[in-house]
Every structure is written in C-alpha cells, then in structure tokens.
N, C-alpha and C positions, 0 to 999 in steps of 0.2 A: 416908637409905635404906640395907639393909644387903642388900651383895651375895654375900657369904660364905654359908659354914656355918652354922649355930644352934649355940649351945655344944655340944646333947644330939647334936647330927648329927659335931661333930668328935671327940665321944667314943665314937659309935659305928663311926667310922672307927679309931681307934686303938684301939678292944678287937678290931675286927675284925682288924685289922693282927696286934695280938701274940696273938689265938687260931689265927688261919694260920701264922704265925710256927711256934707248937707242934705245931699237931697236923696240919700239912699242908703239911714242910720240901720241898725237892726231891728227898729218898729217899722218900719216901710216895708222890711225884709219879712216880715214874718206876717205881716198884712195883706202882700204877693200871696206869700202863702198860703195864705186863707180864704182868696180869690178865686174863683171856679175856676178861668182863663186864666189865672196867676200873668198876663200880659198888662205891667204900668204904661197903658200909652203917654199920660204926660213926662214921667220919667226919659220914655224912650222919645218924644219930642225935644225935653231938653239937652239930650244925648245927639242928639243930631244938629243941633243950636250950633253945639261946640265943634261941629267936625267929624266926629268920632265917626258917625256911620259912611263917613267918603275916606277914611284916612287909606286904605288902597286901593280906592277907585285912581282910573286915570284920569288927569285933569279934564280931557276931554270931556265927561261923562259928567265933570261935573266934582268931582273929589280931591284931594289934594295929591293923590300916583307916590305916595312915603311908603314905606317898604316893612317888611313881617318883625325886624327890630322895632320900630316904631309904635306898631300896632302891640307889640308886646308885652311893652314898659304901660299901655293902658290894660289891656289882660290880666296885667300881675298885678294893678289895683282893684279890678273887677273881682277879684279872686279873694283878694284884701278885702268885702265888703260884702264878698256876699251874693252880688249884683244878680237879681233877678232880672227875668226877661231873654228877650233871642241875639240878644246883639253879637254875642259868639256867633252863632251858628248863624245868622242873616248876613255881620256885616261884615266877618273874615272870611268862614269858608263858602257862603253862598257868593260873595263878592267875588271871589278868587273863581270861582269854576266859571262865571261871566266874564270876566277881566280876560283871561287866559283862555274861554272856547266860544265866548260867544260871538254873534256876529255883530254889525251895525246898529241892525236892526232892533235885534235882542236888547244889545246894550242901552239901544236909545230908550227902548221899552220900558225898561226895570233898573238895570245900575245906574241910570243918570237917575229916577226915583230914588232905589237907596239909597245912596248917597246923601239924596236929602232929606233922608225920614221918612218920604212920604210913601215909602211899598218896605214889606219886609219880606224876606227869603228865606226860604231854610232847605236842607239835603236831605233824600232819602237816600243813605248807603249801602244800610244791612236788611237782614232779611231776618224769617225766626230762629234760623241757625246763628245768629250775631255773630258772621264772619264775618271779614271784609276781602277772602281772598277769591280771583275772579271767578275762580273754578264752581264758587259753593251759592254763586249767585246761580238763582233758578227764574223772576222776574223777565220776563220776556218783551223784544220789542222786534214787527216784522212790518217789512213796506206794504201799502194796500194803496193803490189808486192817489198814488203821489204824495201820500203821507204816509203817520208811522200809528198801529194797533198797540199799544202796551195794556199787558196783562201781568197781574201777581200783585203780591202783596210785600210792603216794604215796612219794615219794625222800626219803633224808636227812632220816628222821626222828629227832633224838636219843634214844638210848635205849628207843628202842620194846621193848626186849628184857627192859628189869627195869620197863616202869611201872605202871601198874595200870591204869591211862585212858589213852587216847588221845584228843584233839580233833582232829577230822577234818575238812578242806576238799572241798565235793562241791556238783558241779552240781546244782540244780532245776530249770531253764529253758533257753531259748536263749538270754534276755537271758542278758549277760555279769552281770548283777546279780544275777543269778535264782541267788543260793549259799547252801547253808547248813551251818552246824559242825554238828558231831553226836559225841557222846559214843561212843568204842567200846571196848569192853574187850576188850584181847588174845589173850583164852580165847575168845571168843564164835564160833560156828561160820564158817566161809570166811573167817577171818584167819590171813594167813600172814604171819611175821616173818623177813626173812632180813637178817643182818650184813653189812655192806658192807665193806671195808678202806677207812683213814682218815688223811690225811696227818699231823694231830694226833690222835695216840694218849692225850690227857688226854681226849681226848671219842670215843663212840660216836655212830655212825649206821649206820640199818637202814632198807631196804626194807619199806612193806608192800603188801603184797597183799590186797585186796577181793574176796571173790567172791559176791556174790549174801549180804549179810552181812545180818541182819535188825536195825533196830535201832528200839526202841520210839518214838513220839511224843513222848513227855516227855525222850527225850533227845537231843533238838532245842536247840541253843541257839538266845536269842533277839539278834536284832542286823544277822542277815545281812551281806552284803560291809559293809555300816558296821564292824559288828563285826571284821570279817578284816584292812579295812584300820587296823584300831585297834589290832589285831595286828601288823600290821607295823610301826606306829611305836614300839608296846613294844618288840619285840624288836631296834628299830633302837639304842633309845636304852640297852639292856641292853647287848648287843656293842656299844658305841658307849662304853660305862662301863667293860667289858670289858678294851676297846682301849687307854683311857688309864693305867688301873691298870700295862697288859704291858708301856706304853710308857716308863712312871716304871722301872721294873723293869731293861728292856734298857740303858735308860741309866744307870745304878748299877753293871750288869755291868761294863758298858765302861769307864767311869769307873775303877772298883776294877783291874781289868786291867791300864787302862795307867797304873796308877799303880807297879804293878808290875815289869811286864815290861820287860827292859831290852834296848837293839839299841845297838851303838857305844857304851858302857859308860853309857848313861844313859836312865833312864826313857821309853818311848814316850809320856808325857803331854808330856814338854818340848818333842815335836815338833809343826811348828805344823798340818801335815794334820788330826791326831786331834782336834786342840784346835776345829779348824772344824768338823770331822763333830758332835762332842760337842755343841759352840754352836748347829748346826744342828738338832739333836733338843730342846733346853733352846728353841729360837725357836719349835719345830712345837708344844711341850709343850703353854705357859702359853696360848696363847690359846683351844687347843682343849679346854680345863680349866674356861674358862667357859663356852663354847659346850655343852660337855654339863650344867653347871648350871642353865644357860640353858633347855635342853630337856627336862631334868627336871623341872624346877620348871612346865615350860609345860605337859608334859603332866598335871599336879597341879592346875593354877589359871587357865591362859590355854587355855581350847580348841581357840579359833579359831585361835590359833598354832601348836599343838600339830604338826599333819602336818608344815608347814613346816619347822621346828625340828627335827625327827626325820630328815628327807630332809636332810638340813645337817648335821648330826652325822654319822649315818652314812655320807656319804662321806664327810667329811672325816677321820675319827676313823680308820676302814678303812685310808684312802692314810697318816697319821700312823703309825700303825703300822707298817705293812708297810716303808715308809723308814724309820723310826728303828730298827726290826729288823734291816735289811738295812746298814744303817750300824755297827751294834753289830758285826753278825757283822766285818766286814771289817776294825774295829778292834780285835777279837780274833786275824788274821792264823788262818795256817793252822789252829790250834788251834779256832778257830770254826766250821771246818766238820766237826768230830768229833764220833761219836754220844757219844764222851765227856764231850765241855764242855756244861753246862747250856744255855748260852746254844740250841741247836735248839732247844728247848722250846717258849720264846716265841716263833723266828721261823716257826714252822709253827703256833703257835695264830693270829700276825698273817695266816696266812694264808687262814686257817678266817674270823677274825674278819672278813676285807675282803669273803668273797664272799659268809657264810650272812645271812640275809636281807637280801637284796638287794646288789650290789655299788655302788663308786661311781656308776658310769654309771646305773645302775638311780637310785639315788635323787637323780641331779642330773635326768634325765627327768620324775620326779616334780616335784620344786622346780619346773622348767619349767612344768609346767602350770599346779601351784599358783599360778605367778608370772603366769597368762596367757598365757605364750609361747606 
C-alpha cells in the first residue's frame, strides 16, 4: 500500500515551491504588507494561470474536480512562503461551500469565475464571540416575499473588501440547526464592510455588517449546518496544511542562522540548547506531515472519518506551529524579535493560523464528542 504522495502530487509540490520561490520572495511579502488592500491581483492572476484557483472545482465549472490532498501539498507551499492574498479562504473554502450547496445556477455564476481567477470569494463564519458552534451564532436570516432579510453582523471575515461573493452564515430557526449559507454580494444594499487591524499583516480581515439585506431564493445554498460544519473541516485542514508548510519554513530559518551566527568564536549550532530546540521542531514536524495527509486524503475518500481527522489536525497542527515558531524566534536571539528579521512573518501568521477556525481547545471539544465523550 502507498502512503506517500502520487508522483503527479510530488510534482505539484515542487512546481508549486519554485513558482513561489519567484514570484512571491519575502520582498513581495512584506510589500503585500504595506499595501492598504494587502490583495496582489497580478500575483493572484498568475495563480490562476496555473490552476491553482480551479484545483477543486468540478470540471464542469470549469476546474480540474482534484481533491483536499491535492490542494494540500499547494497550502503547505503557500505556508512555506508566506503567500499573501485570499486564495485559502476564496479558493478552498469559498470553493467548497459552492461545490457541495450550490446550485446550477450559483455555480455557473461564481465557481466557473473562480476557477478562472476572474471573481474571488471568501466566508463569513463567526461572529464577535469567534465561535463557530451553531448555538453561539446570533446573525439572523427570515423569508420575506420570496426571499431571504439577513441581519447581523459577522467578524473576521477574510478579505471581505476585494471579493465579489460572500458566503454567509445566518440563523433560520431556534433550533441550533435551523442555519442556512446564503450568497451575498458586497455592493447589494445594507452591506457595510469595515477593515479591522490584524496581527498578520499577509492576511486581511473585515467586519460585516447586515442590515435588513435582501437576498433572492436561489441564493440559498443547499446543505445547511451539514454543509457549515463541512466547512469547518475544510478550513481546518487548509490552515492545518497552512501550518506545516510555515512550520518546514521556521525551521530552515533557524537552522540557516545558527549555522551562521557565531557567540564565543564559534557557531551557535555547536551548542547543544539550539541543537535540542531544532530536534524538537524536526520531532513535532514528521509526524504531523502524516496526520494532515492523513486528513486530506479522509476528507477525499473516507467520510465518515473525515470530522474526526480534521478536529485532529487542526489542533495539533495549530499548537506545532505556534511552538516551532516560538522556538525559531528565540534561536535567532535578539535579532528575532526585530521587525527587520523575516522570521516575524511566520510567527504571527502561527498565530492567525492556531486560532482562525477554530482554536485547539475548540477542536479537541469536537474530537470529544465525536469520540462519545
């Protein structure tokens, strides 16, 4: 049996490697950064050149219908690099909630566009309590005259400011079940988008605001809380692909560093602290390399695994980061905590990446249930 990569899958890791490599160094990165909109459209044009924004579209639509391993093994280079822009949140989990509830219609609308680059998407999931679980959502949506009124306000939505769509998380009922996505477009009357400030400045997040917004029938998706918490596990195992890409990254930093840098006329690798931090990060790496393979491949092929798998990655992947970041930094000594040295970069995206859907604790609560506890 073969646990690895498919040959086509390790060579899309490595084209994806040396196209970021080019066209998305750490100056480009920190350029993003200093951009109002932090959004590279020509970046994210030549990201759609190659595929990337159809890889799980269905071909119908327009995309190549390859599966959450696939999309992966390019996440865990995006992660690797830094990668500014919405392409997580537009072209996995916006793609995914259209793929799986939208209609015809819908899809002919927006996923055959993304796909090609030419609309971008993002999710609104949480609210200001940054929960994700159905009960703590307050966001409301009610029928009115053959459509739907959505009211509330929805936190930390990426890039609400440059997408074209938004998929939207809104009450129907009292049941906690009783939820449904709904397509909204940014121009459409009583939506207000306000900018938030953001500790990782390779990513935006905006507030939005719902006011009594009208939004037709047909742009309903279908699937309800199914569909939401199917979104969660996407987006768990994206930032979870995310995470190990930043986390191969910091440790190369460090690495390279103290191969460098010299304290009492000799290399700070010779010493044996650094050498155990490094070993420490190389123990957290490999295991958690299969574990998101693992959960790729489940949400592609094993269903019923699938939650499980995702609530498992995502903590773990989250806390891997955030330690192997925090260990980088301190092995770089003073110089790693300067807005100079690259290395911030990664350890404030580890820390986007630990909390935004769903933090550890959040998803070892999940595991728990799923597990019967």
């Amino acid at each position: 049996m073969e646990f690895g990569l498919s040959e086509e899958q390790r060579q899309l890791k490595e084209s994806a490697r040396t196209f970021l490599a080019g066209e998305s160094p750490v100056a480009r990165v920190r350029e993003m950064m200093a951009d109002d909109a932090g959004m590279p459209r020509d970046l994210y044009a030549a990201i759609a050149n190659l595929g990337w924004c159809g890889l799980l579209v269905p071909e119908k639509f327009g995309g190549a219908g390859l599966g959450m391993l696939d999309m992966s093994v390019v996440l865990e280079e995006c992660g690797y690099a830094a990668l500014p822009g919405p392409f997580l949140f537009s072209s996995v989990i916006a793609a995914c909630a259209l793929a799986h509830g939208g209609s015809e219609a819908i899809n002919d609308r927006w996923l055959a566009p993304l796909a090609e680059g030419r609309a971008v998407g993002t999710v609104a999931m949480v609210e200001a309590n940054d929960s994700l679980a159905l009960s703590d959502l307050s966001a409301s949506a009610r029928e009115s005259g053959g459509a739907w009124l959505l009211n509330g306000t929805k936190m930390f939505v990426p890039y609400a400011h440059a997408a074209d769509f938004i998929v939207v998380a809104a009450r129907t009922g009292p049941h906690p079940n009783d939820l449904g996505l709904f397509v909204v477009e940014p121009k459409a009357p009583g939506v207000k988008i306000r900018r938030l400030k953001n500790l990782d400045l390779t990513r935006r997040v905006c507030a939005l605001e719902l006011d009594a917004v009208v939004i037709p029938s047909e742009c309903r998706l279908g699937g309800g809380a199914g569909l939401f918490n199917r979104l969660i596990d996407v987006g768990a195992v994206a930032l979870a692909a995310d995470s190990l890409g930043g986390t191969e990254r910091v440790l190369e930093m460090a690495v390279e560093y103290s191969k460098v840098r010299e304290q009492f006329g000799k290399p700070i690798a010779s010493f044996q602290a650094l050498k155990h931090a490094a070993a420490e990060i190389v123990a957290d790496l490999e295991p958690a390399r299969a574990l998101l393979w693992y959960t790729a491949y489940a949400l592609d092929a094993l269903p019923e695994q699938a939650a499980r798998a995702a609530a498992m990655a995502k903590a773990r992947l989250g806390e891997v980061y955030m330690r192997s970041a925090d260990r980088a930094v301190l092995m770089h000594g003073g110089i790693g905590f300067t807005w100079e040295h690259d290395i911030h970069l990664w350890f404030k995206r580890a820390r986007f990446n630990e909390s935004y859907f769903g933090s550890p604790s959040f998803h070892r609560e999940r595991l728990a249930v799923f597990s019967g506890y």
